[in-house]
C-alpha positions as CSV (number, residue, x, y, z in Angstrom):
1,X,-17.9,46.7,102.9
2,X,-15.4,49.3,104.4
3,X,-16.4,51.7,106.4
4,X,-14.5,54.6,104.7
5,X,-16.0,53.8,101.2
6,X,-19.1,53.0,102.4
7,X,-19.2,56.9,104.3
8,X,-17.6,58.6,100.9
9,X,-20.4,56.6,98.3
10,X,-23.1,58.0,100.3
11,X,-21.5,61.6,100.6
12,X,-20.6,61.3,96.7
13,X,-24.6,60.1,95.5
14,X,-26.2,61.6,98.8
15,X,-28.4,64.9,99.4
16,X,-26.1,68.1,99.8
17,X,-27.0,71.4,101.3
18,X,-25.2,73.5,99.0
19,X,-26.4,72.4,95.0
20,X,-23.0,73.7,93.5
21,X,-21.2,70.9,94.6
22,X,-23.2,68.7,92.5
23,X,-22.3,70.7,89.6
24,X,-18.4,71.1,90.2
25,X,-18.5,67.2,90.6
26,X,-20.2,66.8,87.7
27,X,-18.1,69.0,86.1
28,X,-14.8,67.0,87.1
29,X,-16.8,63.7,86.4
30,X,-17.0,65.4,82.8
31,X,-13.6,66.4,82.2
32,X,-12.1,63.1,83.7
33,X,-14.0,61.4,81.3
34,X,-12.5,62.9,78.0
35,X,-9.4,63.0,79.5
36,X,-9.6,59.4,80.1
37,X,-11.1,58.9,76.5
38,X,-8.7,61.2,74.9
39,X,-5.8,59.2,76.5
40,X,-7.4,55.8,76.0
41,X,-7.6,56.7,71.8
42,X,-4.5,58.5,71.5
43,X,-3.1,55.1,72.3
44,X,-4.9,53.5,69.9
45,X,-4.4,55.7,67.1
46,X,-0.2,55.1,67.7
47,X,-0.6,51.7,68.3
48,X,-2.2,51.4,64.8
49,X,0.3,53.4,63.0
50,X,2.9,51.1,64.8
51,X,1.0,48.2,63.2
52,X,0.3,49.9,59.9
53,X,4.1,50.4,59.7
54,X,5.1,47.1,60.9
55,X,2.8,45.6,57.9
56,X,4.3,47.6,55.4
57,X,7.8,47.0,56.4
58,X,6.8,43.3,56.6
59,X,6.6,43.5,53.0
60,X,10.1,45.5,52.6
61,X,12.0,44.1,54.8
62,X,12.9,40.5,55.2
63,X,12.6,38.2,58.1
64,X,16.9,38.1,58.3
65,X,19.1,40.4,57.0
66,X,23.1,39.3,56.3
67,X,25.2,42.6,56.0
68,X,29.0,42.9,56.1
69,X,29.9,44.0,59.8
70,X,33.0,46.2,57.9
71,X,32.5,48.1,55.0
72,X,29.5,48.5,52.4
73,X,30.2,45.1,50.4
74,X,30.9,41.6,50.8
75,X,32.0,38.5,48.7
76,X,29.6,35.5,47.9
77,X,31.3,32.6,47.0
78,X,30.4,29.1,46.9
79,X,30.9,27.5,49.9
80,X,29.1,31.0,51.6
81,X,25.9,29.8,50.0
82,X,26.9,26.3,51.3
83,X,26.8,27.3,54.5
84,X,23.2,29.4,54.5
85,X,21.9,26.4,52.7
86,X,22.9,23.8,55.3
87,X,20.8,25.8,57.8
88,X,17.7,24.1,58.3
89,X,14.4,26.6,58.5
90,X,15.6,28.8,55.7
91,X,13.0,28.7,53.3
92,X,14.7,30.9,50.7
93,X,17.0,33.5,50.4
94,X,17.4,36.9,47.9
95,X,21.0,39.0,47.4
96,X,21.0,41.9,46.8
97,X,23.3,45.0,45.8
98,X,22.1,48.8,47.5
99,X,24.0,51.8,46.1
100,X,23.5,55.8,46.3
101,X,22.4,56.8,42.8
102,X,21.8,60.0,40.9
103,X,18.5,59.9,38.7
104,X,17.1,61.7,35.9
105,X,13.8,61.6,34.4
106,X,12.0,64.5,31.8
107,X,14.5,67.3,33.3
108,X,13.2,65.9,36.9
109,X,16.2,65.4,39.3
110,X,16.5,63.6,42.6
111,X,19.3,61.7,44.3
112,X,18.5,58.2,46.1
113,X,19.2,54.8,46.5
114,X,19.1,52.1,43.4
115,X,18.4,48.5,45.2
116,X,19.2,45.7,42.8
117,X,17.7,42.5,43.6
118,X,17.6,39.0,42.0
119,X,14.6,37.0,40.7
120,X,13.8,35.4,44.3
121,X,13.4,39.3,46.2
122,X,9.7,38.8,45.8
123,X,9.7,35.3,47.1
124,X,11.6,36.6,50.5
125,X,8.8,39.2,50.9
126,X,5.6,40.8,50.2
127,X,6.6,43.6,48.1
128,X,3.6,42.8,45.7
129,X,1.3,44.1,48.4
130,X,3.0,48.1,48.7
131,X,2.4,48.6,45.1
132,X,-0.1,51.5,44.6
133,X,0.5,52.1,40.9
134,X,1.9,50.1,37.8
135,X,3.5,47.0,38.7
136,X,6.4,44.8,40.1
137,X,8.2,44.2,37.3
138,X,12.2,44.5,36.8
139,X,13.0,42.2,33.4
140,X,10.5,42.0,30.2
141,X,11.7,41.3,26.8
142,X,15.2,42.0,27.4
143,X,13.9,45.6,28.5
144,X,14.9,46.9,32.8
145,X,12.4,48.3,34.5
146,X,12.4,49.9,37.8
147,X,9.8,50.1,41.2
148,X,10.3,53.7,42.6
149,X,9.0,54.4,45.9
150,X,6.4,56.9,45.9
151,X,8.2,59.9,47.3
152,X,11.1,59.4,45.1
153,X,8.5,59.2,41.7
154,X,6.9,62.2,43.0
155,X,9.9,64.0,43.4
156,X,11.1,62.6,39.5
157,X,7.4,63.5,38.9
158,X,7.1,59.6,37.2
159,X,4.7,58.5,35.2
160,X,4.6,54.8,35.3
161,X,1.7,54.9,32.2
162,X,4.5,56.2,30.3
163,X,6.6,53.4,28.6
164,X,8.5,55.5,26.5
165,X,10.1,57.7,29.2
166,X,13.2,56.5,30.7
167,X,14.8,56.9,34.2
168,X,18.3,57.7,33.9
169,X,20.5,56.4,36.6
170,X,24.2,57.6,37.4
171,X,26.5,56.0,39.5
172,X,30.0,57.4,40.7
173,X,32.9,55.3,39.4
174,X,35.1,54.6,42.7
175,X,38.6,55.7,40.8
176,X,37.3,59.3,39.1
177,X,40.4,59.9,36.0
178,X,39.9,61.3,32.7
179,X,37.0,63.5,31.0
180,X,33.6,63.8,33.4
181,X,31.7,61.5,31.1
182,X,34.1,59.2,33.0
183,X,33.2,60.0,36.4
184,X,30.3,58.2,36.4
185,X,28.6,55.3,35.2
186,X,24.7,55.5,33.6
187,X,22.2,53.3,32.5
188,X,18.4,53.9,31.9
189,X,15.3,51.6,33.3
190,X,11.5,52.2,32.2
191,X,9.1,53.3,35.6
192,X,7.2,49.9,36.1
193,X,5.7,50.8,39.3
194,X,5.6,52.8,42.9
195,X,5.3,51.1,46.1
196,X,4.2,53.1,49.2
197,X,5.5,52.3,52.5
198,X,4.7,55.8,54.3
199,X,8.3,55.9,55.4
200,X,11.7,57.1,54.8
201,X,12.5,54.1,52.2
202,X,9.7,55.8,49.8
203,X,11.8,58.9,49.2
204,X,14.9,57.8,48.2
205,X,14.8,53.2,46.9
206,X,14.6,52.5,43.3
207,X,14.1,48.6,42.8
208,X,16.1,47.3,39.9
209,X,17.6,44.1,38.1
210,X,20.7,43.0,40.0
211,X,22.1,42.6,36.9
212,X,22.1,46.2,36.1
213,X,23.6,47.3,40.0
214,X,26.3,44.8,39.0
215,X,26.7,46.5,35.8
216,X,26.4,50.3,37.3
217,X,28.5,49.1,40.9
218,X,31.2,47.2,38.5
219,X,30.9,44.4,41.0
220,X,30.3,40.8,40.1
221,X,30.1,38.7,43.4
222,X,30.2,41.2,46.0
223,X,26.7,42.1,47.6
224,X,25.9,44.8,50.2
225,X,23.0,42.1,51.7
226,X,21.4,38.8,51.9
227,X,17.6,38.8,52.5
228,X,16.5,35.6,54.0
229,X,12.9,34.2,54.6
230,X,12.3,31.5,57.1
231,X,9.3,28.2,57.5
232,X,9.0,30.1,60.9
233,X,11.6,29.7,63.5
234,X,13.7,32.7,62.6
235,X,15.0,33.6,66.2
236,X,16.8,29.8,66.0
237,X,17.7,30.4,62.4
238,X,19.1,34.1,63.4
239,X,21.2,32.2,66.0
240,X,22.4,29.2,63.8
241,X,23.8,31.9,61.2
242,X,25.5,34.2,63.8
243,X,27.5,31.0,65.0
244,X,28.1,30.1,61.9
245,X,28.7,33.3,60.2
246,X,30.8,34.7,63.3
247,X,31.4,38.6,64.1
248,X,32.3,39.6,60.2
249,X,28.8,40.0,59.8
250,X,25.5,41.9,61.2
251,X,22.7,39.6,61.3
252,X,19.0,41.2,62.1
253,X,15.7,39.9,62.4
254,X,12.7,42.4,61.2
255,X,12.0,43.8,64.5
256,X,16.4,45.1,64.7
257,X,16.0,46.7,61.0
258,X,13.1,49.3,62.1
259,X,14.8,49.6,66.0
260,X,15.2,53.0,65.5
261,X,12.0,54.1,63.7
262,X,9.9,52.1,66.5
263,X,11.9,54.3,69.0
264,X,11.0,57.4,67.8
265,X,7.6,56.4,67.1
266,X,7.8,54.8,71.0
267,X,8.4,58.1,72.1
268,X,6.1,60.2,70.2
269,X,3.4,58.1,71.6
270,X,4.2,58.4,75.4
271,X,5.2,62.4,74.5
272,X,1.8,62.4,73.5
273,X,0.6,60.4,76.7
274,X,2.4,62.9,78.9
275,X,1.2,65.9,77.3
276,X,-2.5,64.3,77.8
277,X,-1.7,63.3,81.2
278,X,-1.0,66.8,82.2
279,X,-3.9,68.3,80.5
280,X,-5.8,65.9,83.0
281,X,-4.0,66.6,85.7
282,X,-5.3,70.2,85.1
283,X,-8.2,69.9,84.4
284,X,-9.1,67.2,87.6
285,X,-8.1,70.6,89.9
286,X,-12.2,71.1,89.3
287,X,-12.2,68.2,91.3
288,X,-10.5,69.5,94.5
289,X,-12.8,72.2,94.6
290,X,-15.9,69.6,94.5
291,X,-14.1,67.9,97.6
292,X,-13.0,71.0,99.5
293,X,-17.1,71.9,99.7
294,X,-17.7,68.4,100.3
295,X,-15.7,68.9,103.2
296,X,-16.6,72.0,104.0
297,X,-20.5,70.7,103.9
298,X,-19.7,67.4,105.8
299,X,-18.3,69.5,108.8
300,X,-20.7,68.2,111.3
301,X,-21.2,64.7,109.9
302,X,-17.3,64.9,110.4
303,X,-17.0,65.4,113.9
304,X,-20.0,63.6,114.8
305,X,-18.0,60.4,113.4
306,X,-14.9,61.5,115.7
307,X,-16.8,61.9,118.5
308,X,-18.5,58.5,117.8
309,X,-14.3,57.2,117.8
310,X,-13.5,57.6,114.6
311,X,-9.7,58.8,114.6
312,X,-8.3,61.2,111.6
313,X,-6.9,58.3,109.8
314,X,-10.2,57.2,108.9
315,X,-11.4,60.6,107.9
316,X,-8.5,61.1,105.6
317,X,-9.1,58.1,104.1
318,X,-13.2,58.6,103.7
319,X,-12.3,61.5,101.4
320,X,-9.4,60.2,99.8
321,X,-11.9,57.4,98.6
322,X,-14.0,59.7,97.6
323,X,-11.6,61.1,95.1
324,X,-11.3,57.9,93.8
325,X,-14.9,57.1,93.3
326,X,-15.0,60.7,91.2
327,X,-11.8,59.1,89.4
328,X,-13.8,55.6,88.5
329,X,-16.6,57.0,87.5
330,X,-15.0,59.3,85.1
331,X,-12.6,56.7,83.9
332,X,-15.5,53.9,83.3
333,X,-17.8,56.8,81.4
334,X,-14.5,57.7,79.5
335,X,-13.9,54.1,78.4
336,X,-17.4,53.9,77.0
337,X,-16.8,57.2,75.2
338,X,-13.6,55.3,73.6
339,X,-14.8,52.0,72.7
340,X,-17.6,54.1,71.1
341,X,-15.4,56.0,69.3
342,X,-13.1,53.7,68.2
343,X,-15.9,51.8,66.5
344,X,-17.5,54.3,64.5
345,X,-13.4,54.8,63.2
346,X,-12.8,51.2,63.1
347,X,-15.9,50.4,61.4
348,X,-16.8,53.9,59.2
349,X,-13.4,56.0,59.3
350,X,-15.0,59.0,60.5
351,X,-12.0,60.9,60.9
352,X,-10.4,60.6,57.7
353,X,-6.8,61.3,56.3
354,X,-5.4,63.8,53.6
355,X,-5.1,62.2,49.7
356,X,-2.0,60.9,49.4
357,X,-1.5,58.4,51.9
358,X,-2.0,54.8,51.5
359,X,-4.9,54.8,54.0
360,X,-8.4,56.3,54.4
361,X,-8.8,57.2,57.7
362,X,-6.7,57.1,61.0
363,X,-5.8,53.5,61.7
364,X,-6.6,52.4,65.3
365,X,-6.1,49.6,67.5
366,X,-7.0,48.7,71.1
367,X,-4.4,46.6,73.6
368,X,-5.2,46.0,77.1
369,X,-2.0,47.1,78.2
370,X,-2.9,50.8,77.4
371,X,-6.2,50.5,79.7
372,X,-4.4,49.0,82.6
373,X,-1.9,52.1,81.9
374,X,-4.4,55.0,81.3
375,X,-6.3,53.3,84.7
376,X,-3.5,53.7,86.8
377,X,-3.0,57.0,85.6
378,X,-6.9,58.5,85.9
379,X,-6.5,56.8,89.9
380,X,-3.2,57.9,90.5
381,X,-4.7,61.5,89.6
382,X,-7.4,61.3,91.5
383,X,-5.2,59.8,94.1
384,X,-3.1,63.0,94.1
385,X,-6.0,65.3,93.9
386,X,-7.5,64.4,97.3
387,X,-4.6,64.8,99.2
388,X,-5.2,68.1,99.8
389,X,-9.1,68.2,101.0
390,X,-8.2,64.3,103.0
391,X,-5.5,66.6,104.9
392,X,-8.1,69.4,105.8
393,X,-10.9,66.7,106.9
394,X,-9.0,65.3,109.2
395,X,-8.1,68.9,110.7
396,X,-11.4,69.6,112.0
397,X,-12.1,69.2,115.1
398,X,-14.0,66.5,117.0
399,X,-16.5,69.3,119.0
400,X,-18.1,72.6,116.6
401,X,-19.1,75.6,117.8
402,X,-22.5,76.6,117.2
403,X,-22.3,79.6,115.5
């Protein structure tokens, strides 16, 4: 074993003249350890929000989205489809029509996006599985209905028991002559049901018949999208439609639609991390304290060892070990705390979350990555701390003065 770590594991669990030492290490043993838990299920709680997102845009948002590189629109002819179809891997494919829209409902008024869609939407996704109330339904007995999201029916204040209430829906008219009952275009859809994403896309999407956006957009074979589920292989199938497609188009798997909400949600999590961090940082001073008495109390045994040939480097490095050993066994009681903790949630949901969200209690989820990360940190801490005392032990002198 090495010497140094040897020396600082007996001076950590060893006797010691002066009993407050024992307390201000126990103290920084303490508040290592929630730091270290604290840091360790912060972590955990982003990571399953990240995951809890990614489900329910899994469900959204297709596997490949097609969307015109220039402009809102694009055409879909014949021999387009021909060429999706060729592609081998794509298992089926939706188009779809996404307009800003102006809705009405029982002197209720919101603006937000109407998203017509054709029979094969809920074929490219899971959209079945956001639904909190009503249902997916868009065509019954010649009758449209709608899907809101469930920030845009609470804003509307819909009521999808309600069969007899209609949503209005006004589109702008590109070319704007004559009276204002020209301006626009309107048609009206019955509330079918509210999906619940927890994002954005609940406050403003309306789901609706393509045949009606075609209707309310005036456009026949021009489509703002094509949503396109694979058997599996979508990063080849990406690439076989960008070479095929060329430049006049933007093609994105699922991951490149949410880029920008994982980003912010990315750095929320390490703002977090870095604000915890600190937090630990100030509360492991405690610790150089503990080792500055250590030091202070190990005065003889130090100079003893230098006398016995023991050079400063040695000393340094005793007590810079000895940090560490604080460090570990804050971090290791701090891990048990978590994994404790993240149980009870995982298993019981003891720290639950507000009505109104499509979830319980705080998701969480554990990933190695964030122990090796909240490891490094807790070390490089303790690391840091011991600088300070390591530099003063090796400072005293090889001969003491009887006093």
């Amino acid at each position: 074993m090495n010497l140094a770590f040897k020396i600082a594991k007996r001076y950590l669990f060893g006797k010691k003249s002066i009993n407050a030492i024992n307390i201000i290490t126990g103290i920084s043993v303490i508040g290592i350890s929630i730091g270290a838990a604290a840091l360790i299920l912060i972590l955990s709680v982003f990571n399953g929000f990240e995951d809890l997102i990614r489900s329910n845009f899994n469900a959204f948002n297709p596997e490949i989205k097609i969307t015109p590189a220039k402009g809102k629109y694009f055409e879909i002819d014949s021999d387009f489809i021909q060429k999706i179809s060729s592609i081998k891997g794509i298992e089926n494919y939706s188009l779809v029509q996404e307009e800003v829209a102006y809705f009405e409902y029982d002197n209720n008024r919101s603006v937000g996006i109407i998203k017509g869609v054709d029979n094969n939407f809920g074929k490219v996704n899971n959209i079945d599985t956001t639904i909190i109330a009503g249902e997916f339904l868009l065509n019954k007995n010649g009758l449209n209905f709608g899907v809101l999201g469930s920030g845009l029916a609470s804003k509307l204040g819909v009521n999808t028991s309600d069969q007899l209430t209609p949503v209005s829906i006004y589109i702008l008219k590109n070319k704007i002559k004559g009276p204002l009952d020209q301006f626009y275009k309107r048609s009206e859809v019955l509330p079918a049901g509210k999906f619940a994403l927890q994002s954005e896309t609940d406050m403003k999407y309306m789901i609706v018949p393509i045949e009606l956006s075609k209707y309310l957009l005036g456009k026949k074979n021009k489509y703002s999208a094509i949503e396109i589920k694979t058997s599996g292989e979508t990063y080849k199938v990406k690439e076989e439609l960008q070479s095929k497609l060329g430049n006049d188009f933007v093609i994105k798997n699922r991951m490149e639609q949410d880029a920008e909400l994982m980003k912010i949600m990315n750095m929320e999590k390490w703002i977090s991390y870095a604000i915890v961090s600190l937090t630990l940082f100030l509360v492991a001073f405690n610790m150089i304290g503990s080792l500055w008495m250590i030091v202070l109390d190990k005065r003889r045994d130090i100079s003893i060892l230098q006398s016995m040939g023991a050079n400063k480097k040695l000393i340094k490095r005793i007590f810079i070990y000895e940090g560490l050993l604080i460090s570990g066994i804050g971090l290791i009681i701090g891990i048990i705390l978590a994994l404790l903790f993240y149980f009870a949630q995982k298993d019981f949901g003891i720290i639950g979350i507000p009505e109104g969200f499509i979830i319980d209690a705080y998701p969480i989820q554990l990933r190695l990555l964030d122990f090796m990360v909240v490891m490094i940190t807790v070390f490089f801490i303790g690391i840091l701390i011991s600088i300070l005392p390591a530099y003063r032990a090796g400072r005293i002198p090889a001969f003491l003065r009887e006093e």
